[in-house]
C-alpha positions in Angstrom: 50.2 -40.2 -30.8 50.5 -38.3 -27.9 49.3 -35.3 -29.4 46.4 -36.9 -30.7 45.4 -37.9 -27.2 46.1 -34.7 -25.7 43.9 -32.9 -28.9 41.1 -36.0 -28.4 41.0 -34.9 -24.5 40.9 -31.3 -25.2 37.9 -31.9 -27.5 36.1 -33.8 -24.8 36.4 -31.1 -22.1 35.5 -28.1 -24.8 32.4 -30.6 -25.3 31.3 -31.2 -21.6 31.6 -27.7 -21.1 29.5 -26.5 -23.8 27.3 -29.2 -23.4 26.8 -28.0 -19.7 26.2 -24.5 -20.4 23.5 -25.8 -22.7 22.1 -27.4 -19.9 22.5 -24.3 -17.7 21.2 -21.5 -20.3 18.2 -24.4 -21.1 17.4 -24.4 -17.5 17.2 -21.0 -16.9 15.3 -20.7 -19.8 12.4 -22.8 -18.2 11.5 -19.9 -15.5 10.8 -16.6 -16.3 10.8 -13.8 -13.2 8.8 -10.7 -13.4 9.9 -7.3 -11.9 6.8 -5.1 -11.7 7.4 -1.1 -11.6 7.5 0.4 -7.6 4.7 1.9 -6.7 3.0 3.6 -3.3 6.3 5.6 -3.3 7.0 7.5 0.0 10.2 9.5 1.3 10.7 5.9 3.5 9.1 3.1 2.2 7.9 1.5 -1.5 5.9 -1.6 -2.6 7.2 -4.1 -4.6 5.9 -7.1 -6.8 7.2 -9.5 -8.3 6.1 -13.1 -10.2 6.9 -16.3 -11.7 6.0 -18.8 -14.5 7.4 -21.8 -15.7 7.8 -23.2 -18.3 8.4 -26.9 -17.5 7.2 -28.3 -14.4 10.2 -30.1 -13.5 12.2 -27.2 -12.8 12.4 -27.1 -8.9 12.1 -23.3 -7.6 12.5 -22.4 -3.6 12.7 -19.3 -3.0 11.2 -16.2 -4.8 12.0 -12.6 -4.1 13.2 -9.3 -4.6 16.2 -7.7 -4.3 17.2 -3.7 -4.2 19.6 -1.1 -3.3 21.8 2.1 -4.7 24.0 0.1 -7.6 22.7 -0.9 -10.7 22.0 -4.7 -11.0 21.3 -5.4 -7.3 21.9 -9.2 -6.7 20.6 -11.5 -3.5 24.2 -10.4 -1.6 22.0 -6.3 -1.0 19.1 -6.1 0.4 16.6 -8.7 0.0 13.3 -10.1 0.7 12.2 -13.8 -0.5 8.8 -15.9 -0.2 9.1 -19.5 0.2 5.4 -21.0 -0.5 5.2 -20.7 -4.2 1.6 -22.1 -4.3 0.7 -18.9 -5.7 4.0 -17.9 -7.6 3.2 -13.6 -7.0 4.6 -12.0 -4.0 3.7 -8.3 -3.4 6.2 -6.6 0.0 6.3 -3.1 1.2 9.8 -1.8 2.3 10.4 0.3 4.7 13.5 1.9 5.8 14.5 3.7 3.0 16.2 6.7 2.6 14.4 9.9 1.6 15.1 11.1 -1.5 17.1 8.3 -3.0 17.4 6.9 -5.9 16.8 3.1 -5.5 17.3 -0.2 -7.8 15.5 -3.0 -7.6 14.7 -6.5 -9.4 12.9 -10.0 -8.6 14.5 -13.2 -8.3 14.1 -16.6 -8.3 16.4 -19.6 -6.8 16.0 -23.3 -7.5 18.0 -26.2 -9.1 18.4 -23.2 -12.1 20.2 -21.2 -10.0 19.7 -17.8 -9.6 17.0 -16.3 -12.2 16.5 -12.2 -12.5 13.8 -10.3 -13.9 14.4 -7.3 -15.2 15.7 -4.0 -13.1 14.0 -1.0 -12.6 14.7 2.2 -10.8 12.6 4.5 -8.9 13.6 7.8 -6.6 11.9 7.9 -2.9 10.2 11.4 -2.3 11.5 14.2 -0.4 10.8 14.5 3.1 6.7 14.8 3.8 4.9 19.3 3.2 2.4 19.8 5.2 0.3 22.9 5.5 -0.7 25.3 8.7 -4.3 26.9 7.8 -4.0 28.6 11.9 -6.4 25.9 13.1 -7.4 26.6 16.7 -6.0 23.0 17.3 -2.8 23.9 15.8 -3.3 21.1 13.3 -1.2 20.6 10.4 -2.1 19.0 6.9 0.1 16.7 4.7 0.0 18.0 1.4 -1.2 14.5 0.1 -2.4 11.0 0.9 -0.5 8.0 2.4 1.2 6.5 -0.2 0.8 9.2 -2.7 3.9 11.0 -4.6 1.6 14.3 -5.3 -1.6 15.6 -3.9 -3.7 14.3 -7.5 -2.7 10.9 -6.2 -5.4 8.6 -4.6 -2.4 6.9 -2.6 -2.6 3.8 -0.5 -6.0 2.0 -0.2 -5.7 0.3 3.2 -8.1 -1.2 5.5 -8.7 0.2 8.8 -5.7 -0.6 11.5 -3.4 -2.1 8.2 -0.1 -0.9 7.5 0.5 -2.8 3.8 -2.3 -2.6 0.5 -3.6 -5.3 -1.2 -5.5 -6.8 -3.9 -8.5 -8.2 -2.6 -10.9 -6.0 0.4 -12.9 -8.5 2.3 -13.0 -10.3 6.1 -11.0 -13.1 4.9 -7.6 -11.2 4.2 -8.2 -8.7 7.4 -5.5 -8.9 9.9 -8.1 -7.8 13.2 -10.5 -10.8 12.7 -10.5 -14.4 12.3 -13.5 -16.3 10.5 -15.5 -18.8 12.7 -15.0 -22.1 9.8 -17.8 -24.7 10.4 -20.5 -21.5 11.5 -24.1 -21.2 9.4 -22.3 -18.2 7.4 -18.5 -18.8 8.4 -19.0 -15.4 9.9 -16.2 -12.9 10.9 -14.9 -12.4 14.9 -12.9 -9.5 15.1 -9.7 -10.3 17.2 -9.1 -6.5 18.5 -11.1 -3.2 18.8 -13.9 -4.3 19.9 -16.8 -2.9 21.9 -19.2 -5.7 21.7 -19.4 -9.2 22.6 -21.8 -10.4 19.9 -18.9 -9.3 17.2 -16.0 -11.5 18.9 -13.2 -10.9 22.0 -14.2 -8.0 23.3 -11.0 -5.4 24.2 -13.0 -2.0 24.4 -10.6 0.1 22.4 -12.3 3.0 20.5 -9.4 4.6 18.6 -6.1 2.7 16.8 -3.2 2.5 18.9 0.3 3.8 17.6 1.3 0.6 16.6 -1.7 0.3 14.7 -2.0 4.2 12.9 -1.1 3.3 8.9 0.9 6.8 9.1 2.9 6.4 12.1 4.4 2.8 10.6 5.2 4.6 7.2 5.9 8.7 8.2 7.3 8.3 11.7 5.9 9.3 15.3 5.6 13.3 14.6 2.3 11.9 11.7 -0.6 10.7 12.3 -4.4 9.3 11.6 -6.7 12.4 12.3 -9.5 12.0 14.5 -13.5 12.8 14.0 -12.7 16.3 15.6 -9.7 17.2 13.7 -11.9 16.9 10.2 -14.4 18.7 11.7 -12.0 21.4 12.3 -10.6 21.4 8.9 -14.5 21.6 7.8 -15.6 24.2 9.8 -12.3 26.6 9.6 -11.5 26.3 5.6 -13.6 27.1 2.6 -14.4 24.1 0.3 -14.3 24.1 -3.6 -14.8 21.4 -6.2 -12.2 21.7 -8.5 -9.5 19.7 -11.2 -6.2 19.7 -10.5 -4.1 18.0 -13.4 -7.0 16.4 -14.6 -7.7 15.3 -11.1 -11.5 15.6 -9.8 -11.5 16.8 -5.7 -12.2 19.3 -3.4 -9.8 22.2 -2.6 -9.6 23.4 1.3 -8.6 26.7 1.4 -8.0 29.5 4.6 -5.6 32.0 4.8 -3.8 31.6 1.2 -3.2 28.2 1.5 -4.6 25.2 0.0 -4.9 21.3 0.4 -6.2 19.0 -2.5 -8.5 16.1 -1.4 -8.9 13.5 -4.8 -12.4 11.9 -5.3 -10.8 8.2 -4.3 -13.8 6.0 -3.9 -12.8 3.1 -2.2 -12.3 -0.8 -2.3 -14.1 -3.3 -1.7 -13.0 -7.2 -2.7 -10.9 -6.5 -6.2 -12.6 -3.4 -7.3 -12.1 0.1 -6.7 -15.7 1.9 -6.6 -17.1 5.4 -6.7 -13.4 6.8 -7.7 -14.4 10.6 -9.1 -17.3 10.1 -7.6 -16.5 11.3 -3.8 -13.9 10.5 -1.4 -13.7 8.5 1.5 -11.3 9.1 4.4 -10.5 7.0 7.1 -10.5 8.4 10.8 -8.6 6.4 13.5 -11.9 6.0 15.6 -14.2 2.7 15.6 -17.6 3.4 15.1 -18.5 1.9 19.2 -22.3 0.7 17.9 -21.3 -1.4 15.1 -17.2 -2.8 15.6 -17.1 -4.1 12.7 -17.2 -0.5 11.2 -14.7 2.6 12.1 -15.7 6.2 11.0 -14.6 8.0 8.2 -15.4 10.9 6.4 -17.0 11.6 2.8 -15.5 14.3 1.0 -18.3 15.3 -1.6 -19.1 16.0 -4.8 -21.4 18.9 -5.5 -24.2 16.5 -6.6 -23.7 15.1 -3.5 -24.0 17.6 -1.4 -27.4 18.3 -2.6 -28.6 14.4 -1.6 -27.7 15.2 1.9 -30.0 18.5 1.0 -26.8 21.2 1.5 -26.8 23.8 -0.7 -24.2 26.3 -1.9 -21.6 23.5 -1.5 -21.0 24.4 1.7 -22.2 21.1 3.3 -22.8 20.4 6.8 -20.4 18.9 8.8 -21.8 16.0 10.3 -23.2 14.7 7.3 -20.1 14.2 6.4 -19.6 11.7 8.8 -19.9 8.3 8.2 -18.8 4.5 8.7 -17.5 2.3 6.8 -16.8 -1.8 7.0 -13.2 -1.9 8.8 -11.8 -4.5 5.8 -12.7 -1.7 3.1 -9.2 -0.1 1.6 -9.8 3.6 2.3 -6.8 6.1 2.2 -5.8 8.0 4.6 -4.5 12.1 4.6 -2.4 12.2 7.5 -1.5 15.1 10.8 0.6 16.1 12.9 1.1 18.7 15.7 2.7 21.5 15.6 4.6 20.4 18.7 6.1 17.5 17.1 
C-alpha cells in the first residue's frame, strides 16, 4: 500500500511538472522577438533593431531590448540595452563603445510574465580603425576614405539630420532633436531650440557652426574627426580633379590629386520615410547653418554630369560655388568626415 502511494505521489509530481512546462513553453510561445541584422557598422559603434508581436494579448511584456557581446548566445547578464514603453513594440539603439575590429554577438529580448524571450543571434565584425587620404591640401586636410556610417567607400552610410548623432526612419520637424513644434499654432509650426540666428524662427542663440558635442563624427570617430566646413570642400574642389565614375556598381564622383583617390556615392537624401535622388547626385552636409534661413544648414551637391550642365558648367569641371547649397536642417544627409593633420 505504501508503494502504491509513494508510485500515486510520484505520478502527481511528474504531472505538475509537465503540466507546467506546458504552461511555460505555451507562454513563450505567445511572443515572438525579432533580431534584425547590425547595420551602420563603424570601427566603434553599430545600430541595432529589434521587434515584437504577440500573439495573445494577455501575455504581459515590460521590458524589450537587445543584448550583445564577444560569446555566442549573449544573455541580459552582458551588455544590454532595454525600452520600456511598448506602445510601439520596435526599438532601433546605436551603440557606441565598441572595440575596433571585433567580432560582436548580438540578439533581442523580451521580459514579461513569459520570462525571458530571444530572438535569434547574429554576428557582425566592427571595422578596422578609420583610412583617410592626404591629397597635399594647402590646409593640410585629410579625407576619410568613406562616409559616416559606411563599411566601404560604395556605401551611402548614415543619413542623419544636421546636429544628430543616431539615424532614423522618418526625416521631418516632428522627430528633430534642435526644435520643438508650437501645438495649438495656425500650422503647429516648428521653433528651433538651438542654432539660431533669427528671432522669427524661435530662441535665438547665434551660433553659426555645430559645436563638438554636436559634430555627428566627433560622437562616432573620436576628437582627431570631424564635419568639414564650407572652405574645406572648397579646397577639395578646387585642388583635386573630379570624374564621374562606377565603383562596384556604385554611381559617384572620383576626387583625384597626386595618385590618390576618394569615392563620393550619389546618396540623395531623406526626407519623411523616403530616400530621394539616390544615383542621382549627392548631398553632403557641412557643419555651418545657413545665417539667412536657420532652419537650413549648408551642404554641398556633388553632381552628376547632367547636372553640371543645369548649373551651365561644362567639361564636368563645375564651379565651385554652385556647388553650394542649403538644405532643411531635419533632412538625413550623410556626412564624409576630416581631420587635421595635427591630430
Amino acid at each position: 500500500m505504501k508503494k502504491l502511494k509513494n508510485s500515486f505521489f510520484a505520478i502527481i509530481v511528474v504531472g505538475a511538472m509537465m503540466l507546467l512546462l506546458f504552461q511555460c513553453t505555451s507562454n513563450l510561445s505567445l511572443v515572438k522577438v525579432e533580431t534584425h541584422l547590425p547595420d551602420e557598422i563603424t570601427n566603434t559603434s553599430a545600430v541595432f533593431r529589434g521587434q515584437m508581436t504577440f500573439k495573445n494579448d494577455s501575455v504581459k511584456v515590460e521590458k524589450l531590448g537587445v543584448c550583445w557581446g564577444k560569446k555566442n548566445k549573449p544573455t541580459i547578464n552582458d551588455d544590454h540595452y532595454a525600452i520600456t514603453d511598448l506602445s510601439v513594440p520596435y526599438f532601433v539603439r546605436t551603440i557606441s563603445n565598441l572595440e575596433e575590429d571585433e567580432v560582436y554577438h548580438v540578439r533581442a529580448y523580451a521580459i514579461g510574465d513569459v520570462g525571458v524571450v530571444y530572438g535569434a543571434e547574429y554576428v557582425f565584425k566592427t571595422s578596422s580603425p578609420n583610412d583617410f587620404v592626404d591629397f597635399g591640401l594647402p590646409s593640410g586636410t585629410l579625407w576619410s576614405t568613406r562616409n559616416l556610417g559606411a563599411k566601404l567607400p560604395e556605401q551611402s552610410g548614415s543619413y542623419l539630420a544636421w546636429g544628430e548623432s543616431s539615424p532614423k526612419y522618418s526625416y521631418n520637424w516632428n522627430t528633430y532633436q534642435h526644435c520643438q513644434i508650437q501645438k495649438g499654432s495656425s500650422n503647429n509650426e516648428a521653433k528651433l531650440k538651438k542654432y539660431n540666428t533669427n528671432a522669427q524662427y524661435g530662441a535665438v542663440d547665434n551660433r553659426k557652426e555645430l559645436t563638438a558635442v554636436d559634430d555627428m563624427v566627433k560622437a562616432f570617430w573620436g576628437h582627431e574627426w570631424c564635419m568639414p566646413t564650407l572652405k574645406q570642400w572648397r579646397e577639395l574642389y578646387q585642388y583635386t580633379k573630379q570624374e564621374e565614375v562606377y565603383q562596384n556598381g556604385v554611381r559617384g564622383k572620383l576626387f583625384t590629386r597626386n595618385g590618390k583617390s576618394i569615392f563620393l556615392p550619389y546618396t540623395g537624401y531623406r526626407s519623411e520615410n523616403n530616400i530621394l535622388k539616390i544615383n542621382y547626385y549627392g548631398c553632403y552636409w557641412t557643419n555651418q547653418l545657413d545665417e539667412t534661413h536657420p532652419d537650413h544648414a549648408k551642404c554641398v551637391n556633388v553632381l552628376t554630369g547632367a547636372q553640371n550642365k543645369v548649373y551651365g558648367n561644362t567639361n564636368n569641371k563645375p564651379d565651385v560655388k554652385s556647388l553650394e547649397d542649403t538644405c532643411l536642417r531635419y533632412y538625413g544627409l550623410p556626412v564624409r568626415p576630416v581631420r587635421s593633420p595635427k591630430q
